[in-house]
C-alpha positions in Angstrom: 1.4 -53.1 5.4 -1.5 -54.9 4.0 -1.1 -56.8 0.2 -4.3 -58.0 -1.2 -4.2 -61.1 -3.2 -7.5 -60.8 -5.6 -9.7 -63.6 -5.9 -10.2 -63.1 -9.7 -6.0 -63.3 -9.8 -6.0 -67.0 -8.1 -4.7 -69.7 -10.3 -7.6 -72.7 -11.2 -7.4 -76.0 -11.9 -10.8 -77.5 -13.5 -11.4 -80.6 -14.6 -14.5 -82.6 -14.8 -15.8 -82.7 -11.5 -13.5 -80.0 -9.4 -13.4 -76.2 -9.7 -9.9 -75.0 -7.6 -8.7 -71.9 -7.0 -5.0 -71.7 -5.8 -4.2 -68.4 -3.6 -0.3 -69.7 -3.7 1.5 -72.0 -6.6 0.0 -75.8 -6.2 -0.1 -78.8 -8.6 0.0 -77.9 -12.4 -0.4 -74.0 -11.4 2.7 -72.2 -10.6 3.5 -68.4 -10.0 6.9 -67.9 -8.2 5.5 -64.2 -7.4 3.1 -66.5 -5.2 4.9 -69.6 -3.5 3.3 -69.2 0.1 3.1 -66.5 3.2 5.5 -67.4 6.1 4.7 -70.8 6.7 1.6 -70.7 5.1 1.9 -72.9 2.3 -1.7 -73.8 0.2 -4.7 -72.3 0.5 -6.9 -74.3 -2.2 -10.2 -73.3 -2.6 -12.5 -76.4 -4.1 -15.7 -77.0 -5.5 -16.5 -80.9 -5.7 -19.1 -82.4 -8.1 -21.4 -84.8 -6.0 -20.3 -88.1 -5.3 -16.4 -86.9 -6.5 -13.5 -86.4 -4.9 -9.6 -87.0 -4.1 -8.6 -90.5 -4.4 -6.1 -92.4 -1.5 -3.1 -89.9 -1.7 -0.3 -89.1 0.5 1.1 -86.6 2.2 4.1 -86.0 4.6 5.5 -83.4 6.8 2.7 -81.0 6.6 -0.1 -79.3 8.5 -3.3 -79.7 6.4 -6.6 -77.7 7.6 -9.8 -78.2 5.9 -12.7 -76.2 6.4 -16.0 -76.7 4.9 -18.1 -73.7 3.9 -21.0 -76.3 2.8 -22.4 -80.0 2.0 -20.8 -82.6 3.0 -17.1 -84.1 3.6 -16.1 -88.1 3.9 -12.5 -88.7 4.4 -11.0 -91.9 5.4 -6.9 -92.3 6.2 -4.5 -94.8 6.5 -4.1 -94.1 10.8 -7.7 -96.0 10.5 -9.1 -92.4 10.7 -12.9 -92.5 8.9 -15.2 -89.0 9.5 -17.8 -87.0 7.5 -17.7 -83.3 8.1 -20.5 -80.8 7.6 -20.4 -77.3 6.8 -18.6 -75.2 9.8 -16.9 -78.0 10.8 -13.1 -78.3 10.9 -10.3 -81.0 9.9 -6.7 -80.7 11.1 -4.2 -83.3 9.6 -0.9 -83.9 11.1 0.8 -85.7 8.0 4.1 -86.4 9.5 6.4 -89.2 8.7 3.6 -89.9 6.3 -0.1 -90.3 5.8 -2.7 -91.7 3.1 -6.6 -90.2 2.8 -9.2 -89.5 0.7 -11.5 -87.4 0.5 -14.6 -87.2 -0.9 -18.3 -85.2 -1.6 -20.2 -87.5 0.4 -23.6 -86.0 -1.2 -24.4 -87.7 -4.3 -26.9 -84.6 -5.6 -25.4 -81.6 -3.6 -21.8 -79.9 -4.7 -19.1 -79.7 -1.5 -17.3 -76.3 -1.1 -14.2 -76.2 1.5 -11.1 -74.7 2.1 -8.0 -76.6 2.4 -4.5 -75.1 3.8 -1.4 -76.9 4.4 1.1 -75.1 6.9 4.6 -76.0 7.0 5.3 -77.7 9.9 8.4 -76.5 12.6 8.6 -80.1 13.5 9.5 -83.2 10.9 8.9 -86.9 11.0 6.1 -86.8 13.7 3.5 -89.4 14.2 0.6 -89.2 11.3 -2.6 -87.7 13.5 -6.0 -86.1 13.2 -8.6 -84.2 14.6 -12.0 -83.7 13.3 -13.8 -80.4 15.1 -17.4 -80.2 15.2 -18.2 -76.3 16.0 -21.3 -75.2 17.2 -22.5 -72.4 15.0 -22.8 -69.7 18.6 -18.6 -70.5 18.8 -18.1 -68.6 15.4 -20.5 -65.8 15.1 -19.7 -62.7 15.5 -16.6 -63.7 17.1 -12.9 -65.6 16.2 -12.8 -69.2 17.5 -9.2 -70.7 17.1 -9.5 -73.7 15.6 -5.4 -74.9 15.5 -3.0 -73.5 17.3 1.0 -75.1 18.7 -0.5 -75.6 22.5 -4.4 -76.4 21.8 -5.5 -73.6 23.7 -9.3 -73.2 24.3 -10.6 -75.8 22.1 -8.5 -75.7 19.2 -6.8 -78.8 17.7 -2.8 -79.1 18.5 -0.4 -78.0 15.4 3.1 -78.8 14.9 3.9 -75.0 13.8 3.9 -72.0 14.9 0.8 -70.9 13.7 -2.7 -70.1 14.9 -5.6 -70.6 12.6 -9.1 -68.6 13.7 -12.6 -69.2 11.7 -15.4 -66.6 12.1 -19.0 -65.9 10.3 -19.6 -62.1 10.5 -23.2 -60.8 10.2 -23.5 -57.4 8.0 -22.1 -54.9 10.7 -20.5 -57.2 12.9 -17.1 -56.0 13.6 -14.1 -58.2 15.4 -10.8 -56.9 16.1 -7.2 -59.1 17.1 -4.3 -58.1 18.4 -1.2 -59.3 16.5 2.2 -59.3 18.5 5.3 -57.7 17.7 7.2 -59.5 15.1 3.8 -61.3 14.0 2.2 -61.9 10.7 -1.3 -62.1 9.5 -3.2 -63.5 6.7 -6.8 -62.8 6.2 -8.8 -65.3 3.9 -12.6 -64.6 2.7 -14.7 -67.9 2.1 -17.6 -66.1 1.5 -19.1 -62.4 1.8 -17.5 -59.2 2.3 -15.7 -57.0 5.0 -13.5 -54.0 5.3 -10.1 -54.6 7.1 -8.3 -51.9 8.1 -9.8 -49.8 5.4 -9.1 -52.4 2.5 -12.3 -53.8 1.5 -11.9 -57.8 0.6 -14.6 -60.2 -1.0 -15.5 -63.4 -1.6 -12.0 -65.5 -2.5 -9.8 -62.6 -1.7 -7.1 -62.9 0.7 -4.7 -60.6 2.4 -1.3 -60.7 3.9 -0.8 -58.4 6.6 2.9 -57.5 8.2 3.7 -54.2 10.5 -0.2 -54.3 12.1 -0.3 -54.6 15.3 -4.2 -53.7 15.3 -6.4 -55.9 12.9 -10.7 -54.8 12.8 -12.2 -56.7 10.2 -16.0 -55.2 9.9 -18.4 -57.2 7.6 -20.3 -55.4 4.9 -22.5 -58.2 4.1 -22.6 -62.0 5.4 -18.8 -63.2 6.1 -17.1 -66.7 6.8 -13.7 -66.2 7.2 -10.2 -67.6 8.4 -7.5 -65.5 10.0 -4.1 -66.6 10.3 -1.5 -65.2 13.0 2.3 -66.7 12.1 5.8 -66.0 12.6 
């Protein structure tokens, strides 16, 4: 079974210098029809005004994910953790028994575009931690490169959850197929393009959750960045 969530049907938040759209209930925007998928818990797609961004915040018990699609990412966080990220690259945030960051557009003419995601985590009270991923564009085209995953298998940064997060960029044509276990869940999230998956065509902000699929082929219709999700 595959359920499409619509881009166009995403909540926003917009304020001066941030254009968000909510795939499941966050902040001021609340939908109990859309609360999460498993233990997938945000997925906030933001647009930051240059030199703008989150102020010190905190954040405990949670996975957090950020991938930027482009410009230009500075986060600094109270473990003494200080990084800027580039498009491609990848963040993963072990919040813990408790963490402050910021985060920022580190451009002061360009806008920053990224995806964060928070994953509930299957362990509580752990030591605050981050990773910061630098991917070489080869590592994602054409192909899934697991980013996050419980055991940090080939490359990917350790997660406290049972959860595997894969990022891909999908030339028109490309095709890429996974093979989801028995008892498995999937989500599918488009950052940018368009794709067919499993005959349901997707585009740029949708997402989809798939449950009963054992077989996944996501084939790209035009230029795609995209995450896949395999959880409990």
């Amino acid at each position: 079974m595959i359920t499409v969530r619509p881009a166009a049907e995403r909540g926003t938040t917009k304020i001066g210098w941030l254009n968000a759209k909510h795939s499941f209930s966050f902040g001021q925007y609340y939908d109990p029809r859309h609360m999460g998928f498993r233990s997938l818990r945000v997925i906030n797609d933001d647009t930051v005004a240059p030199g703008s961004g989150f102020g010190r915040h905190g954040h405990r018990d949670m996975e957090i994910i950020t991938w930027v699609l482009s410009g230009a990412l500075a986060h600094e966080d109270s473990t003494g953790g200080r990084s800027t990220l580039s498009a491609g690259d990848v963040q993963r945030m072990s919040a813990g028994k408790g963490v402050l960051h910021s985060e920022f557009n580190a451009s002061s003419t360009e806008p920053l575009h990224l995806l964060q995601i928070w994953i509930e985590p299957n362990e509580l009270g752990i030591a605050p931690r981050h990773e910061d991923l630098r991917i070489p564009p080869a590592e994602v085209a054409g192909q899934l490169r697991v980013v996050a995953s419980p055991t940090g298998e080939n490359g990917s940064s350790p997660i406290a959850a049972d959860a595997k997060v894969f990022v891909s960029k999908l030339a028109a044509g490309d095709t890429v197929q996974y093979e989801l276990a028995a008892g498995r869940h999937a989500w599918v999230q488009i950052g940018a393009g368009a794709l067919d998956l499993n005959g349901k065509m997707l585009v740029t902000g949708d997402g989809a959750a798939l449950s009963e699929e054992t077989a996944l082929t996501l084939t790209a219709t035009a230029e795609t960045d995209l995450l896949l999700f395999d959880l409990a």
